[in-house]
C-alpha positions in Angstrom: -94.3 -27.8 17.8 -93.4 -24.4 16.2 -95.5 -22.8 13.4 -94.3 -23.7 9.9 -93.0 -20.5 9.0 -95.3 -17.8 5.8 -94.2 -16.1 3.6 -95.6 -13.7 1.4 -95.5 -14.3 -2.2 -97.9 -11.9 -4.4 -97.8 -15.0 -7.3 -99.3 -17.8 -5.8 -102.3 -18.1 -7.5 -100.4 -17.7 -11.2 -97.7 -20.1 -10.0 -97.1 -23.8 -9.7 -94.8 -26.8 -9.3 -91.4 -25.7 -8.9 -91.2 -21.8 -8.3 -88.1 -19.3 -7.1 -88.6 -17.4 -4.7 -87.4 -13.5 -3.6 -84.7 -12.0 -2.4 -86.4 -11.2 0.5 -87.5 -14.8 1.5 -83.9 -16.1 0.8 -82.4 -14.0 3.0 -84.8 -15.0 5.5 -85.7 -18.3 5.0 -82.0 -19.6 4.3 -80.0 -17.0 5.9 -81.8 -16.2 9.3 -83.7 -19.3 9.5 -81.1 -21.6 8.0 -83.8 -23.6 6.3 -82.5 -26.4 4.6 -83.9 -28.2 1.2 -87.0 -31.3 2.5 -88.2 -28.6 5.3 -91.7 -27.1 4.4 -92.7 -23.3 4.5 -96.1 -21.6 3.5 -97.0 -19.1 1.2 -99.9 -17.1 0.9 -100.9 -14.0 -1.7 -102.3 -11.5 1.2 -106.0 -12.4 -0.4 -106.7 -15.3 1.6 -105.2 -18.1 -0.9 -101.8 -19.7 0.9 -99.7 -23.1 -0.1 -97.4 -25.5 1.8 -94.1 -25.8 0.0 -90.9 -27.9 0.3 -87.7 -26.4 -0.3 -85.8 -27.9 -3.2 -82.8 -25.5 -3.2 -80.9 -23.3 -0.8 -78.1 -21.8 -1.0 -76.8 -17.7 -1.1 -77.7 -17.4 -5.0 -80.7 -19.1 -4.8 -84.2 -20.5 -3.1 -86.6 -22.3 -4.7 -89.3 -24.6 -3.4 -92.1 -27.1 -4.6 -95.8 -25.8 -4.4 -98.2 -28.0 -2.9 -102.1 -27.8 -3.5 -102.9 -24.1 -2.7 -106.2 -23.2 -0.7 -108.2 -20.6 -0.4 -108.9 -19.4 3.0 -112.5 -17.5 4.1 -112.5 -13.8 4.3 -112.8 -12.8 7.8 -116.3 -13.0 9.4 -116.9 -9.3 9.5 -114.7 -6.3 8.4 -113.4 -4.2 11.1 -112.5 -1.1 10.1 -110.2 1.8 11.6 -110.6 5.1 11.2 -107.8 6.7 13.0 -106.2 10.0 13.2 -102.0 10.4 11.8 -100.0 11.1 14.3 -97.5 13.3 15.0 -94.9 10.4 16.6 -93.9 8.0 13.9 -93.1 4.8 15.9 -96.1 5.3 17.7 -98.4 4.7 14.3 -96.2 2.1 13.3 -96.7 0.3 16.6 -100.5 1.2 16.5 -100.4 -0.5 13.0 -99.0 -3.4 14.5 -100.9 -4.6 17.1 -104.5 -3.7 15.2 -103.4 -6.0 12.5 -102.3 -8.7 14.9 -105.9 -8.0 16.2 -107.6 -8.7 13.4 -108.8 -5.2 11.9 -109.2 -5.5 8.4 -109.1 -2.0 6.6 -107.6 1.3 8.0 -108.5 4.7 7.0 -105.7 7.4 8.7 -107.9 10.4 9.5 -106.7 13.4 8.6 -108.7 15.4 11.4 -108.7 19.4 12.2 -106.2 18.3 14.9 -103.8 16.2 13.4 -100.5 17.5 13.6 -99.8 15.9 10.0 -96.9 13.7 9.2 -95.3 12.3 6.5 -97.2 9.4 4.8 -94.9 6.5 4.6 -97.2 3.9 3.0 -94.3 1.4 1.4 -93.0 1.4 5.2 -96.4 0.9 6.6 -97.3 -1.8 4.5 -94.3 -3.4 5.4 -95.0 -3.5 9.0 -98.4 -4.8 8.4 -97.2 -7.6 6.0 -94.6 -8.5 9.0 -97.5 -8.3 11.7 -99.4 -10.5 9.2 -97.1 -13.7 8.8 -96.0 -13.6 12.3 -99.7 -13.8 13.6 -100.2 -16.3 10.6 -102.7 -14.3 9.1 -104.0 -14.8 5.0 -106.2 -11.9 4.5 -104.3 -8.5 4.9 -106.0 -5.4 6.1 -106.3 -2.6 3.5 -104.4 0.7 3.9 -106.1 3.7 2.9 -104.8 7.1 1.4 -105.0 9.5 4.5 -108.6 11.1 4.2 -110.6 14.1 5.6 -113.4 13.1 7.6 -115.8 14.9 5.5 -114.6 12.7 2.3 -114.9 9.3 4.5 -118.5 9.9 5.2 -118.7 9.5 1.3 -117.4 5.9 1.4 -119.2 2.6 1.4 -118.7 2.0 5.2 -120.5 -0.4 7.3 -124.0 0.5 8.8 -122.5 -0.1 12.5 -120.7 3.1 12.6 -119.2 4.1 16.1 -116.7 7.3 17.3 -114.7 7.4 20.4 -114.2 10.5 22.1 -113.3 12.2 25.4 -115.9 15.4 25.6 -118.6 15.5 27.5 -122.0 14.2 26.9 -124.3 10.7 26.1 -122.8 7.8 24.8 -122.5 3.6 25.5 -119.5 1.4 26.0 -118.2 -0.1 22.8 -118.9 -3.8 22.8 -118.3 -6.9 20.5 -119.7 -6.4 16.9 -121.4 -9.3 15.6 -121.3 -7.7 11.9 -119.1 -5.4 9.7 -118.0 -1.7 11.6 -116.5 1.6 11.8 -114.6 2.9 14.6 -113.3 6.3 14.5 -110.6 7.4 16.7 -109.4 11.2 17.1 -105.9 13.0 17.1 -104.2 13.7 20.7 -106.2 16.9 20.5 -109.4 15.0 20.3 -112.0 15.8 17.7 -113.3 18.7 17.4 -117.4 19.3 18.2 -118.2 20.0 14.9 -116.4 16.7 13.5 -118.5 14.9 16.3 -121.7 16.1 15.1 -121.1 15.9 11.7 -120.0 12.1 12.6 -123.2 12.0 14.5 -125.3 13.1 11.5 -123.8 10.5 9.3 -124.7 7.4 11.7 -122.0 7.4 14.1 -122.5 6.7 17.6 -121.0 8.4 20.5 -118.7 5.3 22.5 -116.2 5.3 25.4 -113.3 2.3 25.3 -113.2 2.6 29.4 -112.4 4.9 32.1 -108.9 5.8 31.3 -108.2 8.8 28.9 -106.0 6.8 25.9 -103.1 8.4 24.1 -104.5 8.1 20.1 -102.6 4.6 19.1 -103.9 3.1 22.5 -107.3 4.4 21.7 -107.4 2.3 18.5 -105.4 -0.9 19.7 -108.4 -0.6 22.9 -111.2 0.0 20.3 -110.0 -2.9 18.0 -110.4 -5.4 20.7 -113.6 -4.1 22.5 -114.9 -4.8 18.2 -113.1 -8.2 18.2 
């Protein structure tokens, strides 16, 4: 039986009985799902409250459906949160963004590190990719996307006590593992951090981790560290 298909609709919680929907759920819902008035679809606000609904009209002018009872879905057990360096490559961000989302990370601070080779900010486009990766992976809560941020203004942040950083130089530090409460992972540029962003890391509570034996490209690095977490 396939997934009734979500939507997102910012709204909900202000809305009831008969509601139209966007442009952007028309198209998709009537024109590239050909959903037809009596099917059901879901709706949720990104903040954890989502709603059945039965389409009452379809057509190319437009959709409109019937809300059902909303509820209010539990925030995630523990935050996992990303703090991971721009890159340079684009599609390789996006596609980061992506798959950490489908994972379950659930706030994301892009780092702007002494070795970033800076890009662009698209944050309407990124947030777009995230809302996709969230409704197909049937997800209510959506991750948060942070401003890009120097390190040295992140360790001013509330961030979780269980703060870890992955890196490739030399010296101690422990395999990450399965967090059974809120955490930090910070992931460096292509470049790798530098040693004075690791011990200043290190004097802020971060621990030294490896994600395995392989040296990972930056969005590997994070997709890796987001299920080690997980």
């Amino acid at each position: 039986m396939n997934a009734i298909p979500l939507f997102l609709f910012p709204d909900l919680k202000s809305s009831s009985g008969i509601v139209a929907l966007g442009e952007d759920i028309r198209k998709h819902a009537f024109s590239v799902l050909r959903m037809n008035p009596g099917e059901q679809l879901m709706l949720t606000n990104g903040k954890g409250c989502a709603a059945t609904a039965t389409i009452t009209t379809a057509n190319k002018k437009q959709f409109s459906v019937q809300l059902h009872e909303l509820i209010d879905h539990p925030s995630p057990a523990k935050k996992m949160i990303l703090g991971i360096s721009l890159l340079k490559n684009t599609a390789r961000f996006e596609w980061m963004l992506e798959k950490v989302t489908e994972i379950g990370i659930t706030e994301i601070y892009p780092l702007l590190c002494e070795r970033t080779e800076r890009q662009h900010f698209r944050k309407d486009r990124f947030e777009q990719i995230i809302t996709s990766a969230c409704l197909q992976s049937q997800q209510f809560h959506f991750p948060i996307l942070q401003e890009p941020i120097k390190m040295e203004e992140l360790f001013k942040q509330d961030l979780p006590t269980q703060r870890f950083i992955a890196h490739c130089m030399e010296g101690e530090k422990k395999q990450l593992c399965s967090v059974a409460n809120d955490a930090i992972l910070l992931v460096g540029p292509e470049g790798d951090f530098t040693s004075e962003e690791l011990a200043l890391s290190i004097a802020h509570g971060f621990q030294p981790v490896g994600l395995g034996e392989s040296r990972l490209r930056t969005e590997t690095a994070g997709i890796v560290g987001a299920v080690m977490m997980r």
